[in-house]
N, C-alpha and C positions, 0 to 999 in steps of 0.2 A: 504494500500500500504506500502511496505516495506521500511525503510531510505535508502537513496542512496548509504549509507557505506556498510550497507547491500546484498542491490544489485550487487554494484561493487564485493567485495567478491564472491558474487555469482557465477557472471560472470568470473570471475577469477580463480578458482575453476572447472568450468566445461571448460572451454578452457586447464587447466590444464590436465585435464582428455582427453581431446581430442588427446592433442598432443603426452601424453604419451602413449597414444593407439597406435593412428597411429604413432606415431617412433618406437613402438615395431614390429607392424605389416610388415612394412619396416626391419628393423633389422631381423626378423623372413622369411621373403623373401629372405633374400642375405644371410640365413646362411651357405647352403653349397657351393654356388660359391667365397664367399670373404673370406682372415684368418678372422682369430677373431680380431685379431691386429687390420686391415683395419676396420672392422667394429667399433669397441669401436672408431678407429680416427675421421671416418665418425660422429658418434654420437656426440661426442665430440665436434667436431668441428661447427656442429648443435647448440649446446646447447650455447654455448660461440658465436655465432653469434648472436640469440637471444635473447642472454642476453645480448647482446651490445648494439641491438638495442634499448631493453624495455629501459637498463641505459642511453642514448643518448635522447629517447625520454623525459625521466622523469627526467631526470635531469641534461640533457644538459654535461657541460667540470667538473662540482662538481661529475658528479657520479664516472669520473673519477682518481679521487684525491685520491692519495695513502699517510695517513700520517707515515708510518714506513719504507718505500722501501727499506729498508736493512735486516728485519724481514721478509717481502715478498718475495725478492728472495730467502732467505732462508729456508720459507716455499715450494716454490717453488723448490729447490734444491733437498729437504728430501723428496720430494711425488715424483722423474723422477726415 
């Protein structure tokens, strides 16, 4: 039997492959009725939910802890 570090991995990995499946396949379905804009927001916004949530499960008010917030918005700034 495999170590559970192992396995977690595993498992993590192939959920990863799921989702990015089916978000493509979703994206690939709404590509000639939505802009491209819309789409990329939708996905986006996808991905930043659940990466909120994984951060909120795992690590509660700490995952949210930004120690530069003036470097961040400024990264944030030069990527809009």
């Amino acid at each position: 039997m495999a170590p559970p570090t192992v396995r977690s991995a595993l498992v993590l990995a192939i959920c990863g492959f799921v989702s990015l499946s089916c978000g493509d396949a979703v994206v690939k379905s709404m590509a000639g009725a939505w802009p491209g804009t819309a789409v990329a927001a939708l996905r986006y916004s996808f991905g930043a939910a659940g990466l909120t949530l994984v951060a909120a499960l795992a690590q509660r008010r700490a995952g949210f802890a930004v120690p530069r917030p003036k470097l961040q918005l400024g990264r944030g700034a030069a990527a809009s």
